[in-house]
N, C-alpha and C positions, 0 to 999 in steps of 0.2 A: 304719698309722703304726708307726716305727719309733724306738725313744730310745736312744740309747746316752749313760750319765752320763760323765761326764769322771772322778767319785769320788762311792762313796754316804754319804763323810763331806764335812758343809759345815762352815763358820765363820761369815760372813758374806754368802755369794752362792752359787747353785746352778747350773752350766754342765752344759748338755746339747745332742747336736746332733739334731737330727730331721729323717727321712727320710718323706716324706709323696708319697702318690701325686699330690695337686693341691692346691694352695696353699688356706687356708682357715682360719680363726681355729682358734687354739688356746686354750684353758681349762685352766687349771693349779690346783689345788688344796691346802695342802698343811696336814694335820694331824696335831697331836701325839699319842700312846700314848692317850690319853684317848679320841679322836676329837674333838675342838674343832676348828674350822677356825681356822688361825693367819694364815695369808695367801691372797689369790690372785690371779693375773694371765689376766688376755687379751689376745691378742698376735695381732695380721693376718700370717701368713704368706706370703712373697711367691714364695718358689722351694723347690721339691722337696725343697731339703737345704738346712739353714737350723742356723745355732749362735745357739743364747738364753741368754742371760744373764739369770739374776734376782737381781737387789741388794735390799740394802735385810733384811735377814735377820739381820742380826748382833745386835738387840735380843731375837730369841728366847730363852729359856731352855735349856740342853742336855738335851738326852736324847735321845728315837727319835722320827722322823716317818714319815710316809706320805705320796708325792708321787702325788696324782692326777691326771692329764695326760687331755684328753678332746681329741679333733680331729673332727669330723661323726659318726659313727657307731661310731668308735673308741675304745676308752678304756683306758688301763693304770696300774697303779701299782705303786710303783717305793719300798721303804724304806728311809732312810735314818736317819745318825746326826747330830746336830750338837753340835760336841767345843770345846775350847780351841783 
């Protein structure tokens, strides 16, 4: 699995596109400096290269996250900031 973020600063929504060798849920994780998990989504993957969109994010608090991304055997993460 491969993520390339669009920006590792959000506001409101987190865009990344991902590059998967065969389509298959993804698990997304995302916690704050603490480690509290703030949100998370699973998403069915339908084709190899795929752009997600996660809304829904703009009631966070700002400061610094960690975006955990898991796809079958796979798993990366990826830190970000969320600002004004």
């Amino acid at each position: 699995m491969f993520v390339k973020l669009r920006s590792s600063i959000f506001i409101d929504a987190l865009q990344f596109q991902l590059h998967t060798p065969k389509a298959e849920c993804l698990k997304g994780v995302l916690k704050d400096d603490t480690g509290s998990v703030c949100r998370t989504i699973e998403k069915d993957l339908v084709d190899e290269k795929e752009l997600v969109t996660w809304t829904g994010l703009n009631e966070l608090p700002y400061g610094r996250y960690t975006l955990e991304l898991s796809h079958g055997e796979d798993e990366m993460k990826v830190n970000l900031v969320k600002r004004v």
